[in-house]
C-alpha positions, -999 to +999 in steps of 0.1 A: -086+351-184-090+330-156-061+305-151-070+267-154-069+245-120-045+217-113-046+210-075-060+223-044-046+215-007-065+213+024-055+244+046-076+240+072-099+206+082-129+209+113-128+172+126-143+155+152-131+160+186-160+152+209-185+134+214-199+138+244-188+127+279-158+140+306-135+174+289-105+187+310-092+222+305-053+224+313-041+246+343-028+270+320-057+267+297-034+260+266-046+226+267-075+207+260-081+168+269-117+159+252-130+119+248-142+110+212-155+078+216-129+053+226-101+081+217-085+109+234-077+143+218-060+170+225-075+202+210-063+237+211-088+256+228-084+290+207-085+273+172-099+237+175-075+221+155-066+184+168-034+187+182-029+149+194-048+119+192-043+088+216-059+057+207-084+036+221-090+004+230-128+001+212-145+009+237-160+045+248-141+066+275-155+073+304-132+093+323-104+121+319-074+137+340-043+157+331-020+162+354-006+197+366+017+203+345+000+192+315+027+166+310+005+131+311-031+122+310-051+096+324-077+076+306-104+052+318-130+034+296-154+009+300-129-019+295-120-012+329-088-004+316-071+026+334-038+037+310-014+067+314+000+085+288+029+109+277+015+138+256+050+143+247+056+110+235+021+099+225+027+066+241+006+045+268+032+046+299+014+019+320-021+003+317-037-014+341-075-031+353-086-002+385-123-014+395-142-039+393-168-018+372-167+011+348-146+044+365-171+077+361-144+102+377-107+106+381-093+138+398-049+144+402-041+161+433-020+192+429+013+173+435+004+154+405+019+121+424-019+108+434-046+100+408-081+091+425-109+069+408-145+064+414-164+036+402-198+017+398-188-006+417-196+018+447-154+023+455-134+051+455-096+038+450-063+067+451-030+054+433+004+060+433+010+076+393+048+070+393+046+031+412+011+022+389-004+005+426-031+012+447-027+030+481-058+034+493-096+019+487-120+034+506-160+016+505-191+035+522-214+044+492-245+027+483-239+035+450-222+045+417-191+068+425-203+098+404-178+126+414-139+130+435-122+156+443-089+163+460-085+186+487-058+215+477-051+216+515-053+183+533-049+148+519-085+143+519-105+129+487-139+141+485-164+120+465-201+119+459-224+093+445-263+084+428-269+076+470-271+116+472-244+114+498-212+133+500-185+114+516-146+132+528-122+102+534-089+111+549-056+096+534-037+092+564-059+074+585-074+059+556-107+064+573-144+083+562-145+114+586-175+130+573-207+118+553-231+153+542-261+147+540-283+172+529-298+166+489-327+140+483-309+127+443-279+121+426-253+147+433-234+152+400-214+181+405-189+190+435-168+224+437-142+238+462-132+275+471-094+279+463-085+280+498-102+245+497-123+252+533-160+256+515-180+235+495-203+233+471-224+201+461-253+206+436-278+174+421-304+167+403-325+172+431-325+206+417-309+226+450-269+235+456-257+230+492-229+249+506-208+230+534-178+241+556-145+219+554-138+231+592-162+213+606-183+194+580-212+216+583-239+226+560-240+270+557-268+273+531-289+257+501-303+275+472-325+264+452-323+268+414-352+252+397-333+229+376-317+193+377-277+203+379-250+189+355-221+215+367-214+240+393-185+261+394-170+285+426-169+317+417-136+336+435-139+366+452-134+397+426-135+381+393-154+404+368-185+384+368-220+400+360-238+403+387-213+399+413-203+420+442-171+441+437-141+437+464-151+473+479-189+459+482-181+432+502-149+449+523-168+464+549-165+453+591-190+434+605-209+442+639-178+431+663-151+453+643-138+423+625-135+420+585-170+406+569-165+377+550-171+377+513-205+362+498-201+332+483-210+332+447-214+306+418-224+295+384-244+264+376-254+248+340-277+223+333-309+206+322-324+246+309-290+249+289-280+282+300-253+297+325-265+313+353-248+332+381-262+325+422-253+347+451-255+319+487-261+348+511-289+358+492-299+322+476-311+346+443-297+344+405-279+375+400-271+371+362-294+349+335-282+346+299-300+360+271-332+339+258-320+337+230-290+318+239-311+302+260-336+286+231-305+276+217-290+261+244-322+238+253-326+229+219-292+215+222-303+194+247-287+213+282-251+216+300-235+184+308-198+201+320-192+233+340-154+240+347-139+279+359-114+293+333-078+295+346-074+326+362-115+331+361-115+347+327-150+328+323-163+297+321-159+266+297-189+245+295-200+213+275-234+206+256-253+175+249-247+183+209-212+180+212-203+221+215-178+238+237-186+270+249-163+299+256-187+322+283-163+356+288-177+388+310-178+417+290-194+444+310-229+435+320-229+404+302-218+371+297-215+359+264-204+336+241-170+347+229-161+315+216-174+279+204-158+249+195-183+221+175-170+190+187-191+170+163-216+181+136-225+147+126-235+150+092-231+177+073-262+184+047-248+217+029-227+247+031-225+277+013-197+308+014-208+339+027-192+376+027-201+394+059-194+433+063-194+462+045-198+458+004-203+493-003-180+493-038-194+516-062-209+552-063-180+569-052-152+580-080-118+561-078-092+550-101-103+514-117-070+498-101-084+504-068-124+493-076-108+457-088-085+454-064-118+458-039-136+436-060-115+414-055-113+415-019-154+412-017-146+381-034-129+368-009-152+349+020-152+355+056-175+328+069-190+297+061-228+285+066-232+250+076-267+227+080-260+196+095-283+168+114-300+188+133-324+221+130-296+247+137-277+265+113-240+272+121-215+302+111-180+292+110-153+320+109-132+311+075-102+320+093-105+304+122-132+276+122-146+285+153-184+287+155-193+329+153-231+324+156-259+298+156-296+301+134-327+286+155-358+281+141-362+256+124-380+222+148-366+197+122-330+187+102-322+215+080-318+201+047-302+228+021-284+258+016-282+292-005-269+322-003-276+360-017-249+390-016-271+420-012-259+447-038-257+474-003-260+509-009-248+531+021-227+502+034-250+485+056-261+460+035-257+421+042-264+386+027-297+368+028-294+335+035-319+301+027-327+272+040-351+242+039-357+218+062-374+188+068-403+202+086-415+215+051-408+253+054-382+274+041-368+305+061-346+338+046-322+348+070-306+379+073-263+382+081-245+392+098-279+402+123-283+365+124-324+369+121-350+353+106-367+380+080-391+351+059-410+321+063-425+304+036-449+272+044-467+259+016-445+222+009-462+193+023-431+176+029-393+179+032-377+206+010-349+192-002-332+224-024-334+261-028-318+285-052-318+320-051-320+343-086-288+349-101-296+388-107-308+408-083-322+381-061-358+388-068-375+352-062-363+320-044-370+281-059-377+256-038-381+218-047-388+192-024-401+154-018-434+169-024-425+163-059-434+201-063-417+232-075-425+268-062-410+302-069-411+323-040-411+362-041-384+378-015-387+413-030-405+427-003-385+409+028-367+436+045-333+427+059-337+452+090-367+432+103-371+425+135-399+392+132-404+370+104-423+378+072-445+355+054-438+346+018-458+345-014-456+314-036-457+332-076-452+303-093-460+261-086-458+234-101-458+187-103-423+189-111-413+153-111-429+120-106-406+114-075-386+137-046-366+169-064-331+169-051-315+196-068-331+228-088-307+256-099-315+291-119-299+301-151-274+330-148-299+352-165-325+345-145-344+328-175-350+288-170-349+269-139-335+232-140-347+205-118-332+175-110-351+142-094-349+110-077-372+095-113-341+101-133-345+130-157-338+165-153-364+191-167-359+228-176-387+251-171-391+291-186-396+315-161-421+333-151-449+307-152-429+275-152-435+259-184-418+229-193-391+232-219-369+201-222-366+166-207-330+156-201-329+116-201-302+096-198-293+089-166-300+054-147-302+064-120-319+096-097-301+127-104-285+144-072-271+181-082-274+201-113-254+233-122-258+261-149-227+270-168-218+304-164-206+314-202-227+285-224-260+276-231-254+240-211-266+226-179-246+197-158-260+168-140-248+146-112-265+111-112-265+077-088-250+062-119-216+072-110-216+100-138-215+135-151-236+146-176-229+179-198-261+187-219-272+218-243-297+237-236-307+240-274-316+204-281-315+186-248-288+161-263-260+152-243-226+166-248-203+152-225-200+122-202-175+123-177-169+089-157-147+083-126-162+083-096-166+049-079-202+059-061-232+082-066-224+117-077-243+141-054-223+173-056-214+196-088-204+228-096-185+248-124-153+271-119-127+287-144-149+303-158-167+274-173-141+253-186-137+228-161-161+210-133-160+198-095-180+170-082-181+153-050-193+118-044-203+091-019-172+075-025-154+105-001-134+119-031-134+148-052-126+154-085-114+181-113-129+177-146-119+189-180-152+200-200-130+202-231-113+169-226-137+150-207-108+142-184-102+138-153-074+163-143-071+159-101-087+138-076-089+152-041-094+126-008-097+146+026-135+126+037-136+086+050-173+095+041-198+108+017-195+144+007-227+156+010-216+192+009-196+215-016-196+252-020-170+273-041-160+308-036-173+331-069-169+317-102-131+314-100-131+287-072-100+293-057-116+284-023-139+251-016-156+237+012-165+202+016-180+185+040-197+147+049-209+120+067-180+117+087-184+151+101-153+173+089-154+203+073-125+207+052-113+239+034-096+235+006-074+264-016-064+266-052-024+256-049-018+255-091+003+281-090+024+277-060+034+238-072+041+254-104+066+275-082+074+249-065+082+226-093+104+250-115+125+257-080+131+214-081+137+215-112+164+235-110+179+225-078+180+192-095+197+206-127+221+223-103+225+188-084+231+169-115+256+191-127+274+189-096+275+149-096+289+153-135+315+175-122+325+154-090+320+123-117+344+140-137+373+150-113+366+113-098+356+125-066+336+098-058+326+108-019+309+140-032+292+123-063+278+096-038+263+123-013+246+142-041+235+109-055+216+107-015+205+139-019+184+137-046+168+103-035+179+089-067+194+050-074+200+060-110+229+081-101+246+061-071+246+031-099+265+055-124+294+060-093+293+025-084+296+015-124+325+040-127+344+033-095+346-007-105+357+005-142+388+016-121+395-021-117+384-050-095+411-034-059+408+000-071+371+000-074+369-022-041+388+004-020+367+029-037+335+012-025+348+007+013+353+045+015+317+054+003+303+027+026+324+037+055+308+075+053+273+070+049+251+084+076+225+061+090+199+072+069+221+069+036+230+036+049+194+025+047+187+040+013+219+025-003+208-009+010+172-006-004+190+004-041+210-027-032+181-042-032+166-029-063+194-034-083+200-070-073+165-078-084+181-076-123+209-095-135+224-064-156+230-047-121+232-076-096+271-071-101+270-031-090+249-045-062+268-070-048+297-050-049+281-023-031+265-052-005+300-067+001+316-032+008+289-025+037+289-058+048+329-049+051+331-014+064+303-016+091+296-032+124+270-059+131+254-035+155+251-005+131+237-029+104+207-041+128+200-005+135+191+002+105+149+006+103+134-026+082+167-042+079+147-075+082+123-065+047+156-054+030+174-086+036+143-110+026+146-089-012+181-098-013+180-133-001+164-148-028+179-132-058+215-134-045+209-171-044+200-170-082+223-152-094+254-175-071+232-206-091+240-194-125+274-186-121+279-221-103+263-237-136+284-213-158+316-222-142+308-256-143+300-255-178+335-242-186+355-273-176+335-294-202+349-267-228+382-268-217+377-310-218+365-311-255+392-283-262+420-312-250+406-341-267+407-318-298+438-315-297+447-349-289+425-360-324+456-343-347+472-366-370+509-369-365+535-373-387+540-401-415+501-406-416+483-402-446+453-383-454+433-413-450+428-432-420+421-464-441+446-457-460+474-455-434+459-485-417+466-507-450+494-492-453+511-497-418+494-535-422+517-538-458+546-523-440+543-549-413+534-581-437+574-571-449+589-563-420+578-601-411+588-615-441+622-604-439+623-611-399+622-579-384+613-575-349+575-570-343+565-528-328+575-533-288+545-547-269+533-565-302+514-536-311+510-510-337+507-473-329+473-462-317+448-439-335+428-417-316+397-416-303+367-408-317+346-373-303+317-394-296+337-415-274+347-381-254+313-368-253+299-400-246+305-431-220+347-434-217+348-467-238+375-493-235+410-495-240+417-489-275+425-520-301+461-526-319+446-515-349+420-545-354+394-528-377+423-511-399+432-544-414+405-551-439+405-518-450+430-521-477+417-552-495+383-541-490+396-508-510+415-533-534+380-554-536+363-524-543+384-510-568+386-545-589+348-549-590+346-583-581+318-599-563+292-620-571+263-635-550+280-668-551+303-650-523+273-639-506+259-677-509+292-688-494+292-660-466+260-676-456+273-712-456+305-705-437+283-689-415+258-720-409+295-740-407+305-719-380+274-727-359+282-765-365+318-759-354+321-734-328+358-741-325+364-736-357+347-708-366+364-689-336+393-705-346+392-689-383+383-656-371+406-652-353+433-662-377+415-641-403+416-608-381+452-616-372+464-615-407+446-580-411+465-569-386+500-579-393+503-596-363+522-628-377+552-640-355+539-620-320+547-645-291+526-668-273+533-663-242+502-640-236+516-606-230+494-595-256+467-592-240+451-623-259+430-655-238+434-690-242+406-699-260+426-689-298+454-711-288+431-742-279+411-740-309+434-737-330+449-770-320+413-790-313+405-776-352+418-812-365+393-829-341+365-817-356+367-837-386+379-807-407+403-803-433+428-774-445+405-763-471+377-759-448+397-743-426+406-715-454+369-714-460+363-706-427+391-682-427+380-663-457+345-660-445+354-645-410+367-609-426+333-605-440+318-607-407+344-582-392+334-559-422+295-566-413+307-555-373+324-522-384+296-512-408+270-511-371+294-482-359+284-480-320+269-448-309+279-427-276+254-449-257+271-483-264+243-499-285+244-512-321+238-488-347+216-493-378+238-510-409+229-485-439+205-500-464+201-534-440+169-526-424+187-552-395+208-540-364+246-548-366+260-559-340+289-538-322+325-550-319+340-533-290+377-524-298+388-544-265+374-578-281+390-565-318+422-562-300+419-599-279+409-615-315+438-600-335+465-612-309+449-647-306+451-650-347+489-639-346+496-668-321+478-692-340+494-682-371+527-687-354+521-721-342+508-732-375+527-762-387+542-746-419+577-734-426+596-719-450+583-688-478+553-702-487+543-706-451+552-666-449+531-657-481+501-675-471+487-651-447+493-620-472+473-648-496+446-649-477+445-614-463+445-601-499+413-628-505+396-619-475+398-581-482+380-591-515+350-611-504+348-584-471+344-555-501+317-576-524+300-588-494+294-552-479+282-535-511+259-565-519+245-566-479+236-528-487+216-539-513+200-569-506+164-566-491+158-598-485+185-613-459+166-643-450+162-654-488+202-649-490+202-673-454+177-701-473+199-698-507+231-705-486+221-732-468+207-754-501+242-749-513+258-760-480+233-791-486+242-800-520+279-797-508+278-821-476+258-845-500+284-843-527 
């Protein structure tokens, strides 16, 4: 059973490397230096893989150098800019602005210390590479500075120009000291002899001219019947076809001396072939193939020539973007080797198996036929179409181009391929193709022929499929709208020319273009896919229409059979895959993900799962059973036009797009499996060793593993455990591990710093952690640390919360620890009763005796203090506290209550005392304060005003006879007063100062402050003590008149609860007062 697949990996990717313009070969030919539009790569010339790429500056490159040693190159673009680079390093070295115009050539002498530039702008310039400054800058041409060249001899520069003159300039008399003359165009191409004393100077003028270096003299021109791009000095005995050997050419001239060898050369150019030129003779000794040669001219012609090191052959550089490889083998000079530089847009691709399939007909044990099998499965080359009419042949090994298909004079549009079932082992594959110039050709592999045309589309065909069994017929669909079986039984793969097809079947397939048409497995139905967005399924042999899949939105680009059901998928501009049966036509599955068109699908595993390629450059696995996504592949910054899969099993896939790569990709399932279970248990293995170093509270090696496994989970668990040793322990713990790290533990442990500050359940292991490196490390260690800048600006900020809530939290202790105190301070001590009322009459009783049997007064005049209320200490601090001023009606007011008494002539009273009091001020201040006085025991305090009490008691108290009143108003007043001090206490102030709401009064009460109580209480003592009485009864009238007051205070409050109509009580009160003052 086929295993499922999880994951495939790119093992090998064709990109694009060139583009067209200047390509240097290395000295040692290991090297590569191509220009790809405004970048320079390095290629490896036996593989083609990129090796090195150094940026651009946007703008195409219009020159190339590498030095001897292969160690820098030089690049110069159109920018004018003229930069040197380190291939070891990959960075620019210097960069500076050469010429005033675009530089065409550069050339490195053989020191490597001189780099020489011509230019446009009709100059030829030689710099110093090590200093970056100009030497030398020589003028004479008339126009654009096509070509230099160092001498390997002489510091001489050789340089030739679209003037058609060839100029030698001497270095060290900085001076022109020859101007050849001899070619009527542009000379494009120069070329010296490796002992550097001939030259050879070809143009488009169509002739080369051989010169002397001895004495600037012209020895012979041959024509060669072609505008030049490249001409390369051939060296005396390399292999060559076509070239005179060394014992040839060794004979003696007429005088006795030595003969001189012929001299001998390759050229390339506008024809696009190589061919080989003998001076002495002015004839082409060697001509490649013609069929090379249709190639090569389709491709547009030669545009670099350049000798192989060593002259193992010759390198040379097409107008489509292909490096060839020419090597002498024998009597020929072939193509050993090509290297696509750019295939632009890749259409389709399909895996082929070249060589010998013979499997069958002879016995063998069954082991050995699958294992066989098995290998035929296996590809060895891959077909490729892209925008242009050639087919290519990449090697699946190497990528390198084996063979080219001509023969088509427009874009080849699609792909198929057909293993032959060989019989005596010289069987093949036939490959298809359709192309935009509406025919369709069978080509036989590995011969690399053309065996069948068929021409009977009237426009681009778009798809072709080959039958599943046997290979009998060939579909074809194309914008014709029309679908036509082809017969291919009678093409014969040995052929030698083309063979016409014959159309079997046709048929209006769609009412717009057909993009995709596949065959059933059986050979049985044919499904077709179109731009009008239905696919159709048609029953071979005579093409009758069976279903009509709709559903789609948009056209349909690819359709695939599944190998084991009786289903057919389709790939739509909708962004979707559709899975319908065959039986109905209804649709089974809908698979959605891709983020573009679809245009690429296939089955693999057997059937169970699906590939698809979109425009949106991905690929992706699909579960047919789950309708899931499993994997999505990204190795494209383009559409993937092109998939192929090896077999049914698909453990090899080819993609390729608009951005030109090819990429290869293999199935990896099982080796990350592999790979997974080995991490798994190393990691097992490493967390059992951190549990063990945990345990034995080696905190060094439990850090280091922590490192190891790249994991902040684990370094958290030491840090927890090293600061449960305590706050030094854990600290000196902490400095060891930070003084240890290496540099690139160092930068991980600050980005878990990092991490774990960012939450306030580990900002504690953090900081500890932070403030041990910060410790144990030096300023300069810390700042070498990559993206130390990044780290710090995740710390900043959450360090600074986390110092703000523990600056609020400790502040927010001290007001704890001050309501704690005043607690504390709220206790009652000893010999006070349960009852604060109660001691307060109490302590006023104890005091009425202690006065009337003359004891001394408390010291200071006044009586213990009581504590503060809690709303004092949560609110504003109030004032000094009062000698117990509101404590003094209590106990009447208890004895009031308890008696019953009360009536609303009181109240009536109240009110008139009240009216009185606004008549008299004196008085009634006077009687208030002699009424709070009594309450508070204060009788016989001195007046000599160290109790805190003001004048004004004293003076109204004596003015009181003044004001017309009597001693019986005078008690009036005095009664009435308590009931107002009751009425204050009731309006308990809050914590903001202001008068609380009397219960039951509707009114606002006004607030006594206990500073004012206190002043009022010791002004009443003094007046009580200058009252003109003596004797007992003057000592029992202020108990009198106490024990009255606390009556009317009691009746008075419990009837101002009551009452809901205060000013009624006010009216009442002062008709009384009225019928008094007229009585």
């Amino acid at each position: 059973m086929t295993t499922p697949k999880q994951s495939y990996r790119v093992r090998r990717k064709l990109e694009v490397f060139y583009t067209g313009g200047p390509v240097r070969l290395s000295r040692d030919g290991r090297l590569l230096a191509c220009a790809c539009a405004d970048e320079a790569k390095l290629v490896d010339p036996l593989s083609g893989a990129v090796l090195q790429t150094l940026p651009g500056d946007s703008e195409p490159l219009t020159a190339l150098a590498l030095s001897p040693n292969a160690r820098q190159l030089f690049t110069a673009s159109r920018s004018l800019q003229l930069r040197c680079w380190s291939l070891e390093s990959g960075q620019a070295l210097r960069s500076f602005k050469g010429h005033k115009a675009p530089v065409a050539d550069m050339a490195v002498d053989a020191s490597g210390g001189l780099l020489a530039t011509g230019s446009a702008d009709r100059t030829v310039r030689v710099w110093d590479v090590d200093g970056g400054f100009c030497t030398h800058s020589f003028t004479g041409h008339s126009g654009v500075v096509l070509r230099v060249l160092f001498h390997p001899k002489q510091l001489m520069v050789i340089s030739a120009g679209d003037d058609a003159e060839v100029r030698v300039w001497d270095l060290v008399t900085k001076s022109c000291v020859a101007v050849l003359k001899a070619h009527f165009s542009a000379v494009t191409s120069l070329s010296l002899s490796p002992d550097g004393w001939t030259l050879l100077s070809g143009g488009r003028d169509s002739v080369v001219t051989v010169w002397s270096m001895r004495d600037f003299t012209k020895v012979a021109t041959v024509p060669v019947f072609e505008a030049l791009e490249g001409v390369a000095y051939l060296p005396h005995g390399t292999p060559f076809p076509g070239l005179p050997s060394s014992k040839a050419s060794g004979g003696k001239a007429a005088g006795g001396k030595a003969a001189a060898a012929p001299v001998c050369f390759a050229t390339g150019g506008e024809k696009g072939v190589v061919r080989l030129w003998r001076a002495d003779t002015g004839t082409c000794v060697y001509e490649q193939p013609a069929s090379l040669a249709a190639a090569s001219t389709a491709a547009g012609g030669i545009l670099e020539l350049e000798l192989l090191p060593g002259g193992a052959g010759l390198l040379a550089a097409t107008q489509d973007c292909r490096l060839l490889f020419h090597t002498p083998t024998g009597a020929n000079l072939a193509a050993s080797r090509q290297l696509i530089g750019n295939n632009d847009e890749v259409t389709d691709m399909r895996w082929l198996t070249l060589g010998d399939n013979s499997s069958s007909g002879k016995g063998g044990k069954g082991g050995d036929q699958q294992q066989q099998q098995q290998q035929e499965q296996q590809p060895t080359h891959l077909a490729v179409s892209t925008n242009s009419d050639q087919i290519r042949i990449f090697d699946a090994a190497t990528m390198s181009c084996t063979a080219t298909l001509a023969g088509h004079t427009d874009t080849v549009l699609a792909l198929d391929a057909l293993r032959l079932p060989g019989t005596a082992g010289a069987a093949g594959t036939l490959l298809a193709s359709g192309s935009k110039d509406a025919s369709v050709r069978v080509w036989s592999l590995p011969a690399a022929r053309c065996i069948g045309v068929g021409a009977g589309h009237v426009s681009s065909v778009s798809c072709v499929a080959f039958a599943r069994r046997g290979g009998g017929f060939l579909a074809t669909g194309g914008a014709d709208k029309l679908l036509k079986v082809w017969d291919i039984k009678g093409l014969d793969p040995e052929a030698d020319s083309p063979a016409k097809m014959r159309v079997t079947a046709a048929v209006a397939a769609h009412d717009k273009d057909i993009n995709a048409v596949a065959v059933a497995p059986n050979d049985s139905v044919i499904c077709t896919g179109s731009q009008d967005r239905t696919a159709k399924v048609w029953r071979l042999p005579d093409l009758v229409l069976g279903l009509t899949l709709k559903g789609h939105k948009r056209g349909i680009w690819a359709v695939a059979f599944s190998p084991v059901d009786k289903a057919v998928a389709t790939a739509s501009g909708d962004k979707t895959v559709r899975l319908w049966s065959l039986a109905d036509g209804s649709c089974l599955r809908t698979f959605e993900g891709h983020q573009a068109s679809v245009l690429r699908l296939d089955f693999l595993s057997a059937g169970t799962q699906l590939l698809s390629a979109g425009a949106d450059g991905l690929l992706k696995l699909w579960s047919v059973r789950l309708s899931e996504c499993i994997n999505t592949f990204d190795a494209h910054d383009d559409k993937v036009w092109a998939m192929a899969l090896s077999g049914a099993s698909g453990d090899l896939v080819a993609s390729g797009g608009g951005d030109g790569a090819i990429a290869v990709w293999e199935d990896c399932t099982a080796a990350d499996a592999d790979e997974a279970a080995a991490a798994a248990a190393a990691v097992a293995l490493k967390e059992q060793d951190l549990a063990n170093a945990l345990q034995d509270q080696d905190y060094q090696r439990a850090a280091e593993l922590a490192f190891e496994m790249r994991h902040p989970g684990r370094l958290l668990s030491v840090v927890r455990q090293a600061q449960d040793r305590g706050r030094e322990e854990g600290a000196r713990i902490m400095r060891r591990l930070a003084a240890a790290m290496a540099p690139d533990d160092l930068r991980q442990c600050l980005e878990y710093c990092r991490e774990w500050n960012a939450n306030a359940k580990n900002c504690h292991a953090a900081q500890a952690m932070l403030q041990a490196v910060l410790r144990q490390r030096r300023p300069q260690e810390l700042l070498a640390v990559p993206g130390l800048s990044g780290i710090l600006e995740g710390l900043l900020p959450y360090t600074q919360r986390h110092f703000a809530r523990a600056d609020r939290l400790l502040r927010s202790t001290y007001l704890c620890d001050y309501i704690l105190g005043a607690i504390g301070s709220m206790a009652p001590e000893e010999g006070e009763g349960a009852g604060g009322d109660g001691g307060g009459a109490g302590q006023a009783a104890a005091a009425g005796e202690a006065r009337q049997q003359g004891a001394a007064p408390p010291p200071g005049g006044q009586q213990q203090q009581r504590p503060r209320p809690v709303r004092a200490l949560l609110g504003a601090a109030p004032a000094a506290p009062a000698p117990a001023a509101p404590a003094a009606p209590a106990a009447p007011a208890a004895a009031a209550a308890a008696d019953g008494t009360g009536s609303g002539q009181e109240d009536s009273e109240v009110e008139d005392e009240r009216q009185q009091g606004r008549q008299h001020p004196h008085g009634a201040a006077n009687g208030s304060l002699q009424a709070n006085g009594t309450a508070a025991g204060s009788s016989g305090s001195s007046s000599d005003g160290s109790d805190g009490s003001d004048g004004d008691g004293g003076s109204s108290s004596e003015d009181e006879p003044e004001d017309g009143g009597s001693g019986a108003q005078q008690r009036e007043q005095q009664e009435a007063e308590p009931v107002k001090s009751a009425a204050r206490r009731k309006a308990v102030p809050d914590a903001s100062g202001k008068a609380a709401r009397t219960p039951g009064s509707g009114k606002e009460a006004a607030a006594t402050p206990p500073g004012r109580a206190a002043k009022a209480s010791t002004a009443a003592a003094k007046t009580a003590s200058k009252a003109p009485t003596a004797g007992k009864a003057a000592a029992k009238a202020p108990l009198a008149a106490a024990k009255a007051a606390g009556k009317k205070a009691a009746a008075t409050a419990s009837k101002a609860a009551k009452r809901e109509a205060p000013a009624t009580a006010v009216k009442k009160a002062q008709q009384k007062k009225q019928r008094r003052m007229s009585a």
